[in-house]
SERO-4910 file (N, C-alpha, C, O; in steps of 0.05 Angstrom, whole numbers):
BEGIN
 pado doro    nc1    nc2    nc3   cac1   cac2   cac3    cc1    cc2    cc3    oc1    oc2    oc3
  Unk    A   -656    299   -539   -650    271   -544   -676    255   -540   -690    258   -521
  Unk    A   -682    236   -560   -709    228   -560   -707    197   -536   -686    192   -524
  Unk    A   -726    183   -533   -727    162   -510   -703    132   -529   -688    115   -518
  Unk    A   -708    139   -556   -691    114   -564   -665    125   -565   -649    105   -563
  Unk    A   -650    146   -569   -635    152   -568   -610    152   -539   -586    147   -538
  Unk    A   -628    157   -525   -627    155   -489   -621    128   -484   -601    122   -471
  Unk    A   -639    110   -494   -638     78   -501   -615     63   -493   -605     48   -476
  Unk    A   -605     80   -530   -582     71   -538   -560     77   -527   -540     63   -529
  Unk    A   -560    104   -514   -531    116   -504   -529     98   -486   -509     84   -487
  Unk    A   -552     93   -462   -547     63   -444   -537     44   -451   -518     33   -438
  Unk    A   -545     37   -469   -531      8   -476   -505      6   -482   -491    -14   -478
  Unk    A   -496     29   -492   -464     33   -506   -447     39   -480   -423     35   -482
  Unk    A   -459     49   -455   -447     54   -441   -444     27   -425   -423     21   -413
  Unk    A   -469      8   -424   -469    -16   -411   -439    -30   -430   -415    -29   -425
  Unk    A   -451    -39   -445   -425    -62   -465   -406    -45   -467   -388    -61   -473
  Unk    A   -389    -14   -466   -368     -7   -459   -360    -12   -429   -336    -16   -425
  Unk    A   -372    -11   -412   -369    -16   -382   -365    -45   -389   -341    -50   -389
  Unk    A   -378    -63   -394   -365    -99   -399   -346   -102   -406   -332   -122   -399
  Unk    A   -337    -82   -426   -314    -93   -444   -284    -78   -433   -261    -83   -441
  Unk    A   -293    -60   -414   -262    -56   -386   -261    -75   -379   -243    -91   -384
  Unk    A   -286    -80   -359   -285   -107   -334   -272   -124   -348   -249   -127   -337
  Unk    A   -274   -138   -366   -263   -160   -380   -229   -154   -399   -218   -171   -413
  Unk    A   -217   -124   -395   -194   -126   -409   -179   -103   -399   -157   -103   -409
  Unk    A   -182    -87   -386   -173    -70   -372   -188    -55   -354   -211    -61   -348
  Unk    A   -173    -25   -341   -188     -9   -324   -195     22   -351   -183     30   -370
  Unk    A   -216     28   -340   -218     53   -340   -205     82   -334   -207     86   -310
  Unk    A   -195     98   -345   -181    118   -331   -186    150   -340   -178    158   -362
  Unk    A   -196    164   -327   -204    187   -334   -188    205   -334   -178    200   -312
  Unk    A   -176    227   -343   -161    257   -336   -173    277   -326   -190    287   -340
  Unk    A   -167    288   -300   -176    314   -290   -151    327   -293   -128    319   -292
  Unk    A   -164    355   -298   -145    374   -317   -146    389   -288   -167    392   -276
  Unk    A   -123    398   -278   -123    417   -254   -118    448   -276   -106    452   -297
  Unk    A   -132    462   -262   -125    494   -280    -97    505   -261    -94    507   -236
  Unk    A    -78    513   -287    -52    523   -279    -58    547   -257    -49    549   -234
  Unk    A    -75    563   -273    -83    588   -256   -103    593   -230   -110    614   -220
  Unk    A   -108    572   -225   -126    566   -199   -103    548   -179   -106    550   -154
  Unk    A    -82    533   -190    -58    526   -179    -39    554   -170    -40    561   -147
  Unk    A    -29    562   -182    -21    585   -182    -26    613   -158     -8    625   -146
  Unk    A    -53    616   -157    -65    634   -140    -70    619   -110    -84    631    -94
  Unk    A    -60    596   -106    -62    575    -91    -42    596    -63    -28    614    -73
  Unk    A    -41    594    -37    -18    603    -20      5    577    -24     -4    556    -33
  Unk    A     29    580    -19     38    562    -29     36    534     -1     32    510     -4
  Unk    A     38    546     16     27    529     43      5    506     29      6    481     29
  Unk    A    -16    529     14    -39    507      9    -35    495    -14    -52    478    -18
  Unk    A    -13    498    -38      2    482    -56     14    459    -45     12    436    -53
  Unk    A     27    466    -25     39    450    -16     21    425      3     25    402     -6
  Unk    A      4    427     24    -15    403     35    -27    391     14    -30    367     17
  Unk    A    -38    405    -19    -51    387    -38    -32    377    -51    -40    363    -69
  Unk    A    -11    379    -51     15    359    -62     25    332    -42     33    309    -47
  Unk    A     22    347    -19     27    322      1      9    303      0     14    280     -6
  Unk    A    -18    315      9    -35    285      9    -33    283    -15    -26    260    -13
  Unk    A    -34    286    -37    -35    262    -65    -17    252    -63    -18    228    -61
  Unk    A     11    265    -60     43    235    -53     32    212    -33     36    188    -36
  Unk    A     21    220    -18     11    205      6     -5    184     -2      5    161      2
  Unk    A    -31    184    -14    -48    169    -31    -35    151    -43    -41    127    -38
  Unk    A    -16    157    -61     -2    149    -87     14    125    -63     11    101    -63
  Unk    A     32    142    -45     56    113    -34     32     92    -20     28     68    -24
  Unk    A     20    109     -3     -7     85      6     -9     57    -23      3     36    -27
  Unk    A    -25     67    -35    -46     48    -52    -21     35    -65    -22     11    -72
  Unk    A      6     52    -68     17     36    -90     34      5    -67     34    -18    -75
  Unk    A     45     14    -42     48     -5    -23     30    -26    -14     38    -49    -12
  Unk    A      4    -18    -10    -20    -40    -10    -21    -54    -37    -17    -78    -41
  Unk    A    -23    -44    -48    -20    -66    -70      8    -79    -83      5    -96   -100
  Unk    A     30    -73    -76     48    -93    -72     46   -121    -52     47   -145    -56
  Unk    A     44   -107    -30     26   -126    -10     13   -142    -17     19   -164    -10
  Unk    A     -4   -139    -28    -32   -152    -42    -19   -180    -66    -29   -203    -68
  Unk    A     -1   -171    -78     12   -187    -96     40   -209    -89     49   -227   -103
  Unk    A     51   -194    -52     79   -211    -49     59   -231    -35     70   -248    -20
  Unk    A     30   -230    -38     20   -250    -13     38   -285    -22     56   -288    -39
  Unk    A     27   -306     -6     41   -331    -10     13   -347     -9     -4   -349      8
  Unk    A     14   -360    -44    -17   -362    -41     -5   -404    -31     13   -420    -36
  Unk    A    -29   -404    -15    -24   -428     -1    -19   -456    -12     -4   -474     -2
  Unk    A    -36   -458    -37    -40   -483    -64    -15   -485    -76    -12   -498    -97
  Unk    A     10   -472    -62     40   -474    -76     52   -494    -72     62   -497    -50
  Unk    A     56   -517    -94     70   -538    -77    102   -530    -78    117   -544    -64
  Unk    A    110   -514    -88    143   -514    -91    155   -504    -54    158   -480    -46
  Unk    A    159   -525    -40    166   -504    -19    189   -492    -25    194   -480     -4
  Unk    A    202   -488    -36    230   -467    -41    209   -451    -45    198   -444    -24
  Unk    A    198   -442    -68    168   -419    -74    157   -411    -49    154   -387    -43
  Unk    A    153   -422    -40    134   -415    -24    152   -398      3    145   -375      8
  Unk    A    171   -410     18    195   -406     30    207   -364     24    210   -345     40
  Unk    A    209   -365      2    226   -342    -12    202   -322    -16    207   -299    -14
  Unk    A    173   -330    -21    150   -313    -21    146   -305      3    138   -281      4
  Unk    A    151   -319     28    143   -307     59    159   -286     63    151   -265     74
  Unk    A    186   -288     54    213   -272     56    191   -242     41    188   -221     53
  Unk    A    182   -249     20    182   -215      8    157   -215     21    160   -197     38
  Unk    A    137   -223     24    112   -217     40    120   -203     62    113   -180     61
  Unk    A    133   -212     85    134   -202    100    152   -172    102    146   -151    114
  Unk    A    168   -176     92    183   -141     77    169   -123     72    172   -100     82
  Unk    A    141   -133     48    128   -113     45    108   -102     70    103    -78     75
  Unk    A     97   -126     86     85   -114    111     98    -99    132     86    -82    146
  Unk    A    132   -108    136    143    -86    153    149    -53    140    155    -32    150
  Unk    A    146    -62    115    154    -35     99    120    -15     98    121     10     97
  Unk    A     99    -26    100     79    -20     91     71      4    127     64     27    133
  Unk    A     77    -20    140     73    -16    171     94     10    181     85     24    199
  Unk    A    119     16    171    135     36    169    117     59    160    107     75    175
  Unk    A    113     59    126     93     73    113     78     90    129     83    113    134
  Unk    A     55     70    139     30     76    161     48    100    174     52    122    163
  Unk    A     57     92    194     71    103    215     78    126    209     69    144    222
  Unk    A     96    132    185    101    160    172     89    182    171     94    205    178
  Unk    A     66    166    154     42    186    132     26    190    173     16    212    171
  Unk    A     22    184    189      6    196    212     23    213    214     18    237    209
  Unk    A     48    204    222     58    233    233     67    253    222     80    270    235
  Unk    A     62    255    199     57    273    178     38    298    186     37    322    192
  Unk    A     23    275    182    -10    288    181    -19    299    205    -34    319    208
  Unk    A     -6    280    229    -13    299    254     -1    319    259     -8    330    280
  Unk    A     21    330    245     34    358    246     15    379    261     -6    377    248
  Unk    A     12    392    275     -3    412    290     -6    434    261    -26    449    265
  Unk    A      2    439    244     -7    456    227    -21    447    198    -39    457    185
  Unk    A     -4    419    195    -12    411    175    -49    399    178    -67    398    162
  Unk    A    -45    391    207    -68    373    212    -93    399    210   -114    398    198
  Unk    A    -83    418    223   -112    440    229   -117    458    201   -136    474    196
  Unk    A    -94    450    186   -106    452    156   -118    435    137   -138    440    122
  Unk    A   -105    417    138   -127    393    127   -149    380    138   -165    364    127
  Unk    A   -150    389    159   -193    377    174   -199    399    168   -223    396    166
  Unk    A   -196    417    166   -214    452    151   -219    451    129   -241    455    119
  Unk    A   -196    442    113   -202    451     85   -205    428     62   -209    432     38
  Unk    A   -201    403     74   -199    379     60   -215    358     74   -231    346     59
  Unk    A   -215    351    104   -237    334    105   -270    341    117   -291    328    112
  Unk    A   -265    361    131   -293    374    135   -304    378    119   -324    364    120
  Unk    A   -305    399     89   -319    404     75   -331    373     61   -353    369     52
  Unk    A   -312    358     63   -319    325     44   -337    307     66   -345    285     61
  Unk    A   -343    325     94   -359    307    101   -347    278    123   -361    261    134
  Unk    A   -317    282    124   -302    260    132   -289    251    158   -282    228    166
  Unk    A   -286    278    172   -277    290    193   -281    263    221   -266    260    240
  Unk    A   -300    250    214   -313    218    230   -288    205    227   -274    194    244
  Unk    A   -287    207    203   -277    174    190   -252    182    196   -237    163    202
  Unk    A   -242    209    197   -212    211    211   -204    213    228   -180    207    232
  Unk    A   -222    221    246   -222    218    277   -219    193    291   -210    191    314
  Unk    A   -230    168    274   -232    140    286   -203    128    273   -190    108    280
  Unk    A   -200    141    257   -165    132    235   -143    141    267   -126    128    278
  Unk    A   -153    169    273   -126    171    295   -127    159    313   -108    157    329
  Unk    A   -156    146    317   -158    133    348   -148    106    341   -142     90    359
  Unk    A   -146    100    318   -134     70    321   -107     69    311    -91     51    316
  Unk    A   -102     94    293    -64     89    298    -59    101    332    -36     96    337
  Unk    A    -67    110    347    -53    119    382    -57     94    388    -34     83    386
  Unk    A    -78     73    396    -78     45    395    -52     23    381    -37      8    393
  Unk    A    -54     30    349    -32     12    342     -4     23    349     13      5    352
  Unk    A      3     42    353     27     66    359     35     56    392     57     49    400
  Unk    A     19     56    401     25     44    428     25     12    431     24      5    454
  Unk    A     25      0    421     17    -36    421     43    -47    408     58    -63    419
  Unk    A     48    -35    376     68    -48    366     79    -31    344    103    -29    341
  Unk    A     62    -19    330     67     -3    304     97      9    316    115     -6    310
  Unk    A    103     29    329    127     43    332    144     22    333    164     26    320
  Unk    A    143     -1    345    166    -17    355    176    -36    326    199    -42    318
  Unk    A    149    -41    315    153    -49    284    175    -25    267    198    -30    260
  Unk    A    166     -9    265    182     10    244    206     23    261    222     36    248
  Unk    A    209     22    288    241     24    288    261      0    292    285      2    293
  Unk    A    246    -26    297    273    -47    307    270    -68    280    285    -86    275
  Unk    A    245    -60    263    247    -81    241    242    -65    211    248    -78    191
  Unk    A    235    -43    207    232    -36    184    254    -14    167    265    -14    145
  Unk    A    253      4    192    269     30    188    304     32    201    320     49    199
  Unk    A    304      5    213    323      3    230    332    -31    223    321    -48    209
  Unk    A    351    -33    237    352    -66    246    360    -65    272    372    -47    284
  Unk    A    349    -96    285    360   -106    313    382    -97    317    400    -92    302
  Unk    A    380    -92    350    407    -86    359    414   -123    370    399   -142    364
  Unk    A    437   -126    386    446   -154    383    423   -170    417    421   -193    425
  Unk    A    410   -145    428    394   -154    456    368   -165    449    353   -179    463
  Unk    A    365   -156    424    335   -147    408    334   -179    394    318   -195    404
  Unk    A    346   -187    376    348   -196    365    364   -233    378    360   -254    365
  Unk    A    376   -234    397    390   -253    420    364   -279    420    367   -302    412
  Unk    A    339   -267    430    318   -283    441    314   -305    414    309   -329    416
  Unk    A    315   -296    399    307   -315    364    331   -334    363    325   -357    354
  Unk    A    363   -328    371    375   -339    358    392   -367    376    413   -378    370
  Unk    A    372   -372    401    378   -390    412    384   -418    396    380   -420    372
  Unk    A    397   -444    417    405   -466    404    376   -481    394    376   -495    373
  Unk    A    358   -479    405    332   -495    396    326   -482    365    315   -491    345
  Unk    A    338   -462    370    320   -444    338    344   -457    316    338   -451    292
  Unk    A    362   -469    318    381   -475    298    376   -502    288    394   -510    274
  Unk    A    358   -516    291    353   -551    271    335   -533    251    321   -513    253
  Unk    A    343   -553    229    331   -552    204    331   -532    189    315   -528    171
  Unk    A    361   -509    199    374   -488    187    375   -489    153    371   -512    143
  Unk    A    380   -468    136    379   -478    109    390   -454     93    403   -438    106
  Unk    A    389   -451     75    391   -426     64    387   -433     37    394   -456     32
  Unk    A    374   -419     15    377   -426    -16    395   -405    -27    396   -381    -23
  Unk    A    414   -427    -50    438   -419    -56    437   -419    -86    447   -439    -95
  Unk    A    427   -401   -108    430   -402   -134    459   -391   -157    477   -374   -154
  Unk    A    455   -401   -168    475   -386   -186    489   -363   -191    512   -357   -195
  Unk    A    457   -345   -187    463   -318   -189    459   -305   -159    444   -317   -143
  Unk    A    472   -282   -153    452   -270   -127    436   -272   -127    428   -281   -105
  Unk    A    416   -266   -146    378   -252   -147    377   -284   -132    366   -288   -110
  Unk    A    386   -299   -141    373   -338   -131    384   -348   -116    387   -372   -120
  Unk    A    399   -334    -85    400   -341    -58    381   -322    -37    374   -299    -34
  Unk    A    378   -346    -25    361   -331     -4    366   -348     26    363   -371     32
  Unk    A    375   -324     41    391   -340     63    357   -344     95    352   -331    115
  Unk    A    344   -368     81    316   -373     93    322   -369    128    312   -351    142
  Unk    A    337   -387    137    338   -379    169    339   -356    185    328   -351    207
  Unk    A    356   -339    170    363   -313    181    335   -295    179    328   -280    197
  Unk    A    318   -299    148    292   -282    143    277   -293    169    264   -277    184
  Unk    A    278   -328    177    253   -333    188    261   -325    221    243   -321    238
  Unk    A    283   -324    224    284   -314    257    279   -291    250    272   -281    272
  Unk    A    276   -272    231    280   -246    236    244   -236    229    236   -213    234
  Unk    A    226   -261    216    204   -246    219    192   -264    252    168   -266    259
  Unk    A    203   -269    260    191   -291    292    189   -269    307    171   -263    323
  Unk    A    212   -254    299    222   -230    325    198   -197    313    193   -177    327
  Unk    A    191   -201    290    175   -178    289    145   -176    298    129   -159    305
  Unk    A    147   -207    295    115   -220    295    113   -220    326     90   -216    335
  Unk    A    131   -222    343    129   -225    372    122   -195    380    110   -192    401
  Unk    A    127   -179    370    129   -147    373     92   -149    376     79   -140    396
  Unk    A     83   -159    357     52   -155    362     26   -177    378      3   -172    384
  Unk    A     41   -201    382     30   -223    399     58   -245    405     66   -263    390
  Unk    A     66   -239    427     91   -256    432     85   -281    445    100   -295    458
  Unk    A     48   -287    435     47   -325    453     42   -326    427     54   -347    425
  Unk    A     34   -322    402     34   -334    376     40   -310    354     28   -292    344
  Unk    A     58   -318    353     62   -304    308     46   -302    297     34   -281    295
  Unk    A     39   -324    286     23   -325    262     -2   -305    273     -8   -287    257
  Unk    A    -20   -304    301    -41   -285    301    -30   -264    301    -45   -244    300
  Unk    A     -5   -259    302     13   -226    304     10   -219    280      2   -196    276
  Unk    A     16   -233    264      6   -229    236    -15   -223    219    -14   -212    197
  Unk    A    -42   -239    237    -68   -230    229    -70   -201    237    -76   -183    221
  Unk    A    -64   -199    261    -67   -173    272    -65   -157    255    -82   -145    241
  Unk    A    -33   -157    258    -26   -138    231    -33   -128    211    -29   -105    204
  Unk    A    -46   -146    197    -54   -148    167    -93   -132    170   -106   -118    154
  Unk    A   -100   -143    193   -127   -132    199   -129    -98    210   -147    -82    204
  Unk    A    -99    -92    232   -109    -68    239    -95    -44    218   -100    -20    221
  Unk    A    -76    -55    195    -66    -41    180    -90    -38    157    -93    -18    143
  Unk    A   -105    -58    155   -122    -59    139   -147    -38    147   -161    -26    131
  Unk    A   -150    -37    168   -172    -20    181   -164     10    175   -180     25    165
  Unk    A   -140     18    182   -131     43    187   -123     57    151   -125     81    146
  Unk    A   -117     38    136   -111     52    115   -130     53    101   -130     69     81
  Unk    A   -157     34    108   -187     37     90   -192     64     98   -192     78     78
  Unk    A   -197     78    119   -200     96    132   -191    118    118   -206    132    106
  Unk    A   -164    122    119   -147    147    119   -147    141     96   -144    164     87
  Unk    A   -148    122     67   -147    123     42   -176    137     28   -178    153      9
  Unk    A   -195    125     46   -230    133     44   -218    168     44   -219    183     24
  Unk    A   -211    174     64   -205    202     65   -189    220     58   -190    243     65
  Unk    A   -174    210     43   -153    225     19   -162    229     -5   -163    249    -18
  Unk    A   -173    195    -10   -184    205    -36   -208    223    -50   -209    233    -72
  Unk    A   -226    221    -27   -248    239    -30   -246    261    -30   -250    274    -51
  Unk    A   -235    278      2   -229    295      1   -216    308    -24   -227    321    -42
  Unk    A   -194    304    -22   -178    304    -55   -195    310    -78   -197    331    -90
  Unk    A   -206    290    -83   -227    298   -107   -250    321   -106   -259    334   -124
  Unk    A   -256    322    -78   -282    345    -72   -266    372    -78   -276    389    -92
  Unk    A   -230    376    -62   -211    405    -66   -212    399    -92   -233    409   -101
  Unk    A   -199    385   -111   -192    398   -143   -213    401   -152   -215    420   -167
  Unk    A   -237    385   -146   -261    394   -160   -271    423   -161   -277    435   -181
  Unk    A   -271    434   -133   -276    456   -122   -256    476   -126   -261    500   -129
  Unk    A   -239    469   -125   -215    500   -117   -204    499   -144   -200    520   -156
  Unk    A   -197    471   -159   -178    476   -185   -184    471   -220   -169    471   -240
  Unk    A   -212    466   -217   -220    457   -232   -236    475   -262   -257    485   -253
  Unk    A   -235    482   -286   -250    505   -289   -264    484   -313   -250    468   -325
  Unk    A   -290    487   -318   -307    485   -346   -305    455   -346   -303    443   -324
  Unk    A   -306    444   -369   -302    408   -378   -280    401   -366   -264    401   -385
  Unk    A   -265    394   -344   -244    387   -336   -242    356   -338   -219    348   -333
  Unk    A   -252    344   -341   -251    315   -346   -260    302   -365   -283    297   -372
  Unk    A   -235    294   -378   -223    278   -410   -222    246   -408   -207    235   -391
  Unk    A   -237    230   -425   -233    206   -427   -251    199   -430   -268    212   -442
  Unk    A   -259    169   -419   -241    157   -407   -218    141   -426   -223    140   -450
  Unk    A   -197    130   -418   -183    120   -434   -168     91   -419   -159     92   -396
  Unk    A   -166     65   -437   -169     43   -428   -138     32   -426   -121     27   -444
  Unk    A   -135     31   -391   -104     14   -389   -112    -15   -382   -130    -24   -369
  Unk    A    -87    -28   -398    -87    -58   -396    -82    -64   -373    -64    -50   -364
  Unk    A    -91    -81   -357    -83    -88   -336    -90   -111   -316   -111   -112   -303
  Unk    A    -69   -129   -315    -73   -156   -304    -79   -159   -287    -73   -144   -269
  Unk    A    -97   -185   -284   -121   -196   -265   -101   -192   -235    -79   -202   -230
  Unk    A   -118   -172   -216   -102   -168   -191    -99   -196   -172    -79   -203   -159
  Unk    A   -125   -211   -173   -119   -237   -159   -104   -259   -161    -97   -274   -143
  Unk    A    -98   -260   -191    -74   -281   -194    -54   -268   -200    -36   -285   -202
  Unk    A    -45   -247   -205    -15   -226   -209     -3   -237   -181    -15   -239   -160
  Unk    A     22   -241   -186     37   -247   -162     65   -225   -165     69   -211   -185
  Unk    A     85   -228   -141    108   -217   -141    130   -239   -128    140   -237   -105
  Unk    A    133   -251   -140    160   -276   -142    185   -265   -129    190   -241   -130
  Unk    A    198   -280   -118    226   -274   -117    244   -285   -132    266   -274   -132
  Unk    A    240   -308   -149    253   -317   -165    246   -307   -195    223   -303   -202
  Unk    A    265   -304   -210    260   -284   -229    280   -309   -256    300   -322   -248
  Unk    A    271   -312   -284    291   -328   -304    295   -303   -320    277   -288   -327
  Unk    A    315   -300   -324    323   -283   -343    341   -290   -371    363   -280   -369
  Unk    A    337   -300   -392    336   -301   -415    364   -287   -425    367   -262   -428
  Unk    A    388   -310   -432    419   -298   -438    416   -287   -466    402   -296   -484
  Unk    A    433   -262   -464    435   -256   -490    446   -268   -515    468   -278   -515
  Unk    A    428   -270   -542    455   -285   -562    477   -280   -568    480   -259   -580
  Unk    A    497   -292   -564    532   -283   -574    534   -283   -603    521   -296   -618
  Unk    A    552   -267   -609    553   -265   -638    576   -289   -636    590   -296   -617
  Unk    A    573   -300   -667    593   -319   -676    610   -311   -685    627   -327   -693
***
């Protein structure tokens, strides 16, 4: 290939790289070989099926998260009201999640197979070691108490008593629509995220909340850093044979910062015949 040729392949690859950024993502195919799957133990079929489910509910939950946020410039307070409701769902759901995928992973067999054969070789074995030291931290503080009395579970009536005192009842409300999808019974969501938020700072919420959002944020950068690599270093290595990677090929896909996830939804009646 001569120097202008070289040139040019740059450049095509520059203004193809602009013209994702600006209209979609990129997406490549790695071809796993059947027969390198196959000759796999099934033990070790099985841990490289887990962590990719794992990966997959991760990223796909953070980024719901990411979208039920309540962006603040909302003047509709009904909007805004019914957005805290799913925001905070997805953080007790996300915080459940977390909770799971550790104790998954700390399985005594699963675990001394995957730091051997998935994060050691990738180099990562750090970055997971500081992932367990801060879910035993969050696991003891609040995480467990989150995913059994608010996520995986509901209040029992002792649990739940402290929120529903007479002070907590002015300016009760509920929104009441037409359809189900367009009630939302607001008092009951908001005592019920007071009482989750107290689980992690019971002299203020709202920093229960930062918390939250910061040490879930820490722990899944972590353990996501380390799924995905790893991951990619095993199929590269163990499953991969010759040109295994096809593409790339371009999905549409809307601006993640203003994509939102609504609770109010219009849905469009069908025409009746005459």
């Amino acid at each position: 290939m001569t120097s202008v040729q070289a040139i040019r392949k740059r450049r095509a690859k520059v203004r193809w790289a602009r013209s994702y950024a600006s209209t979609g993502v990129a997406v490549w195919k790695l071809n796993l070989s059947a027969a390198r799957l196959r000759s796999l133990p099934k033990f070790d079929r099985y841990v490289f099926a887990l962590l990719g489910h794992i990966f997959n509910d991760l990223m796909i939950s953070q980024k719901l998260l990411h979208v039920s946020r309540v962006h603040p410039t909302r003047s509709n307070p009904i909007t805004r009201e019914a957005g805290v409701g799913v925001a905070l769902y997805m953080v007790r759901t996300l915080a459940a999640r977390a909770k799971e995928v550790m104790e998954a992973l700390r399985d005594k067999k699963i675990s001394a197979h995957v730091e051997k054969n998935f994060f050691e070789p990738a180099g990562l074995i750090d970055t997971w070691k500081s992932s367990l030291k801060l879910f035993y931290q969050m696991d003891h503080d609040w995480l467990a108490a989150v995913r059994n009395a608010h996520a995986f579970h509901y209040m029992r009536p002792d649990q739940f008593d402290p929120y529903l005192n007479d002070e907590h009842c002015d300016y009760a409300h509920a929104l009441v629509g037409k359809k189900y999808g367009d009630t939302f019974f607001t008092w009951a969501d908001i005592r019920a995220g007071h009482a989750m938020l107290d689980q992690v700072d019971s002299n203020d919420p709202f920093a229960g909340l930062g918390r939250m959002l910061d040490e879930l944020g820490a722990l899944l950068g972590g353990l996501c850093d380390c799924l995905a690599q790893s991951l990619q270093k095993y199929a590269k290595d163990q499953l991969t044979e010759g040109d295994a990677l096809g593409g790339p090929r371009r999905v549409p896909a809307p601006d993640f910062e203003s994509f939102t996830l609504p609770y109010f939804f219009w849905a469009p009646r069908k025409a009746t015949k005459t």
